[in-house]
N, C-alpha and C positions, 0 to 999 in steps of 0.2 A: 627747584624754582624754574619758571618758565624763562625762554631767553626772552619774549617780551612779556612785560607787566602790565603795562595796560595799554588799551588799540583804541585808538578811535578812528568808528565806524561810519562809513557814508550809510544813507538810507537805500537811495535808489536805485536799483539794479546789482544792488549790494545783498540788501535783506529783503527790502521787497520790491516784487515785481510794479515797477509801476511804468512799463510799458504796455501792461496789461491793463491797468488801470486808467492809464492815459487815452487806450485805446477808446474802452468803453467809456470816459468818461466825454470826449470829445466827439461821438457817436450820438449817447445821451444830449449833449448841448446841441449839435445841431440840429437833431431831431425835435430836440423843442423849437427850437427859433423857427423854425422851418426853412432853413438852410437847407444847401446841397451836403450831404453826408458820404459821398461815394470815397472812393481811393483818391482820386484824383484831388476834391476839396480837402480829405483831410494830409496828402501830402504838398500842398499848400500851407494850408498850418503848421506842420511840422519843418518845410524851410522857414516860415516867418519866422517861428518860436523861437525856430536853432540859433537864428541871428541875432533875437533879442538877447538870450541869454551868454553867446559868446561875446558879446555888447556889454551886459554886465561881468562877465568875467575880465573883461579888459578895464573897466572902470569907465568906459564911456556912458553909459547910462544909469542909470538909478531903479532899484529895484521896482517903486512907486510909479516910474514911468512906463517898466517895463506890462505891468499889469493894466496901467491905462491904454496904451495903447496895443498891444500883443492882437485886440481881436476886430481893431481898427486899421490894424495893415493886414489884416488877412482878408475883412470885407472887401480893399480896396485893392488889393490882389484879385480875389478873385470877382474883382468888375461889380462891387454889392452895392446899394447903398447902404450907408449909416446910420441913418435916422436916431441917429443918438443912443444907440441902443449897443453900441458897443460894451462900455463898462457893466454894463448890466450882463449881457451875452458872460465877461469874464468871471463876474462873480458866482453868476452861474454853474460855468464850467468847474468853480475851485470847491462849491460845494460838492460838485458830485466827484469830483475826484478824492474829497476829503474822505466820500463813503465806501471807495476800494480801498482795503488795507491788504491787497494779493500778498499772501507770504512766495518769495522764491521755495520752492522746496527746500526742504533738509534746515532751512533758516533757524528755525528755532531750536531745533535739536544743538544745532555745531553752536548757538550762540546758549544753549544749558554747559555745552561741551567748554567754552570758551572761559566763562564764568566761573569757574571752579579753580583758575589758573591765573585769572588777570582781569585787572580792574577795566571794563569796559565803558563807552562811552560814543553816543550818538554825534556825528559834527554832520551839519545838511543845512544849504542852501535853500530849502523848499518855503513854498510859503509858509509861515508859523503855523495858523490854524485848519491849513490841511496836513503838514506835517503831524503835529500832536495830534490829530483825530486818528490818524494811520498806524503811530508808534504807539497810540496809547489800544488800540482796536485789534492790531494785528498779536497784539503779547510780545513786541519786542522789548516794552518799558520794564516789563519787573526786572530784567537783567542789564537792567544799565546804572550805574553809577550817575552819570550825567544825561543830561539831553542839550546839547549847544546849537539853534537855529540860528543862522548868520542875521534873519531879520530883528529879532529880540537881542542877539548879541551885539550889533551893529556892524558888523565886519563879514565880507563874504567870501566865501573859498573861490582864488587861489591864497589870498592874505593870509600873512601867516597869524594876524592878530586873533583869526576865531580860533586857531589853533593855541595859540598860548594864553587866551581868555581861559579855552575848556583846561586845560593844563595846570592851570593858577588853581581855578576852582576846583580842580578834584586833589588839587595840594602833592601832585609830582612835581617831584624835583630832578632824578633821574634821568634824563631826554634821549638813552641810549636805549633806555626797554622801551621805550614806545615807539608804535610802528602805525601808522597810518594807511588805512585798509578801505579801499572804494573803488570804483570802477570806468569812472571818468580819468584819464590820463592830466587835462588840463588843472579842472577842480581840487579832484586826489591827491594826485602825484605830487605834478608840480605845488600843490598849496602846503603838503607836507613837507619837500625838496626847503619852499622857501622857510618854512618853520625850522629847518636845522632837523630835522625826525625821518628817519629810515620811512621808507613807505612799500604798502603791497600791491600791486590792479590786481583788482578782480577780473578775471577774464574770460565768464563762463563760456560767453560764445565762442571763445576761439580766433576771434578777427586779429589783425596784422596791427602791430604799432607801427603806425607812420608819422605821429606828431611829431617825433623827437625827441619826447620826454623819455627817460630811461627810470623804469620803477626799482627799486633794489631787489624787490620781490615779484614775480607773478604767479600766479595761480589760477585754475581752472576750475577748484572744487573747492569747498570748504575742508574736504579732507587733507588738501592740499595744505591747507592756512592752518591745521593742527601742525604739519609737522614745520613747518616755520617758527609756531609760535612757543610750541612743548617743547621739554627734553625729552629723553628716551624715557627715563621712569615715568613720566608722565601721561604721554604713549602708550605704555602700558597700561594705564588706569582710565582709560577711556571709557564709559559706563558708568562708574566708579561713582557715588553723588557723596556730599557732604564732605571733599576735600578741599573746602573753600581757601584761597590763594592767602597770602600774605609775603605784601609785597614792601620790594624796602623801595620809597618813595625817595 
């Protein structure tokens, strides 16, 4: 039996690339509006965004505000007018972002790998209806046990609430095999740290921890996150299909 039994998985920059997506989808949106779209405009929006959202990570803002105005402080950043057309400009953007489902490489493979071992399950912050158009588009849904969006759950990562919502619902009891697996330090880490649940960062890039947060696990590869989560015999059966897990909850 796996030392963990079931993971819950961040979405992005976890499983799929969605700084890929981010890229061209905020590309696409200014290119309609007819906005500036260089490096420069869009590393403007990428400090507004960053703040909105470490905003909601701290609980100062609301995720509802964050979407109203996210593209109202980046017009006004970068010297625009408004004309109202802010929320409009956002909704835009979440469409087309809803239509990149980039898988990270190997994603899918390590998460058939994963599945055969431990009951897996989505936990992500993102907006609901560009999340579910990405998890259900990209093929990461059929190997999930659950899908937990913080907006539909009402609780957001670092909290450890969306964490023991997903937990209750997939009926673990166990809180020693679960190990919480994602790539954000703040959101991940810490939101798994405050759940009581051992956690992993995904670390593909390689960058330096400088937050603070200390993950139990880090990794670099998905192959990495096999030998974390298997035993040795199971290690061995990498390939292997139709040895579906059975886990004591």
């Amino acid at each position: 039996m796996a030392y963990y039994t079931c993971l819950l998985l961040d979405v992005d920059n976890t499983l799929l690339d969605f700084n890929a997506a981010e890229r061209q989808a905020l590309i696409d949106t200014l290119t309609h509006f007819e906005l500036p779209c260089d490096a420069g405009a869009c590393g403007v929006y990428h400090q507004v965004n960053g703040k909105l959202w470490a905003g909601l990570a701290r609980g100062e803002i609301s995720r509802s505000k964050l979407f109203a105005v996210r593209f109202a402080r980046f017009l006004q950043a970068m010297g625009l007018p408004d004309n109202g057309k802010s929320r409009e400009i956002n909704d835009y953007y979440e469409e087309q972002l809803a239509r990149h489902p980039d898988l990270i490489p190997g994603a899918l493979n390590a998460l058939e790998e994963l599945a055969e071992v431990a009951t897996l399950a989505v936990v992500s912050n993102g907006a609901a209806r560009v999340q579910q158009a990405r998890i259900r588009d990209s093929g990461i849904e059929r190997y999930m046990d659950g899908v937990y969006i913080s907006e539909r759950v009402g609780a957001t990562k670092p909290s450890a609430k969306i964490f023991d919502h997903a937990l209750r619902d997939l009926g673990v009891t166990d809180r020693s095999r679960v190990l919480v697996v994602g790539d954000d330090l703040n959101a991940d880490i810490k939101g798994g740290r405050n759940a009581g649940l051992d956690t992993c960062w995904v670390n593909f890039a390689g960058v330096e921890n400088d937050a603070g947060i200390e993950p139990r696990h880090t990794v670099t590869s998905y192959e990495e996150l096999y030998r974390i989560v298997m035993e040795p015999e199971e290690l061995e059966n990498i390939g292997v299909r139709n040895r579906r897990h059975m886990n004591d909850m």
